[in-house]
C-alpha positions in Angstrom: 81.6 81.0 -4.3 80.5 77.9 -2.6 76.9 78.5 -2.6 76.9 80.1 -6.3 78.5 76.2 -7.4 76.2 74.9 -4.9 73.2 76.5 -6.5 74.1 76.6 -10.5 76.4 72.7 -11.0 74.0 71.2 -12.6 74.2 67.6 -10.9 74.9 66.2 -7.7 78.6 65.2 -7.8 79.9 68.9 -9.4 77.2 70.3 -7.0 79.1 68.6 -4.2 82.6 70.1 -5.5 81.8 73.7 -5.3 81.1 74.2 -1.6 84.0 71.4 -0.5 86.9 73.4 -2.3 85.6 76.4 -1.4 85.2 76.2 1.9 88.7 74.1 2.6 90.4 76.1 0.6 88.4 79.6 1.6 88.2 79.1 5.7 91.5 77.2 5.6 93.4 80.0 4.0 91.7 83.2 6.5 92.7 81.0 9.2 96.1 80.5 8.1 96.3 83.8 7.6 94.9 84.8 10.9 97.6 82.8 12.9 99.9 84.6 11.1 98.8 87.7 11.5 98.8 87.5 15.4 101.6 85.4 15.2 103.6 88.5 14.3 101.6 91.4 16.1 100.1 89.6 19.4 100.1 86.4 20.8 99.7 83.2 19.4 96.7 81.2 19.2 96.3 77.7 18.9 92.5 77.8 18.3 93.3 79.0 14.8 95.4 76.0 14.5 93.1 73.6 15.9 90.0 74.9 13.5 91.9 74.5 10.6 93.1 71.1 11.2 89.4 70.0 12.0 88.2 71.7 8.9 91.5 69.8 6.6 90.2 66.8 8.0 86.7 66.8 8.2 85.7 68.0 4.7 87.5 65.7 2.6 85.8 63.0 5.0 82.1 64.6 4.4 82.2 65.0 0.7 83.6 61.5 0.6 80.6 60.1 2.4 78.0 62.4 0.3 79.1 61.6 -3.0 79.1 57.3 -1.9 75.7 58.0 -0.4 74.8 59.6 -4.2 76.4 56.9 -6.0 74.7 53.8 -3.7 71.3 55.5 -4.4 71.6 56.5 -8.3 72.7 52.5 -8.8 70.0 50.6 -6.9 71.3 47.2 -8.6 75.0 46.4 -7.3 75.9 45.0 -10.8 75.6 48.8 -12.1 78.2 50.2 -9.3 81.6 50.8 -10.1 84.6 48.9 -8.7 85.9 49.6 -5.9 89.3 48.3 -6.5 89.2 45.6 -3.5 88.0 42.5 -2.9 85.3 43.8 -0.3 82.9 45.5 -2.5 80.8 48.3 -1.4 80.2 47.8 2.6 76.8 49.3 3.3 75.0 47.5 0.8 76.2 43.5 1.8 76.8 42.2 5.4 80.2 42.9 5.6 81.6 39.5 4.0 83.8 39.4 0.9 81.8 38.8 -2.5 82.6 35.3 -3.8 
């Protein structure tokens, strides 16, 4: 399902939507699954754990970081980018110091 919204969303940001959920939510739930499975019937595991905990957390993190790297290069001119709600402003595109 992930690479059928991968390859038919027709822009970048739904494009990115398709493989995230569906491999978080896909993966995530086989392994949650799987621990239970030999939870019950064999001995426990903690690698099933540990996978899913690394793919909770590192998802979220990637798509995060894909769709800013989309949104910094479809609005070359910082007056065109959106807010970002503090008093920062967007950190890879200045050095770092507050906009006056």
């Amino acid at each position: 399902m992930g690479a059928l919204g991968l390859a038919r969303l027709p822009d970048m940001m739904r494009r990115l939507h398709g493989p995230t959920k569906a491999t978080t939510l896909g993966i995530g739930a086989l392994l949650v699954a799987s621990m239970i499975y030999f939870a019950a019937y064999g001995a426990f595991s903690i690698h099933e754990l540990l996978i899913t905990l690394f793919l909770f957390l590192t998802a979220p993190v990637s798509a995060q970081m894909l769709a800013k790297a989309h949104i910094l290069r479809a609005h070359a001119d910082r007056a065109q980018l959106p807010p970002t709600g503090t008093r920062t402003g967007w950190a890879t595109l200045g050095d770092g110091k507050p906009d006056a």
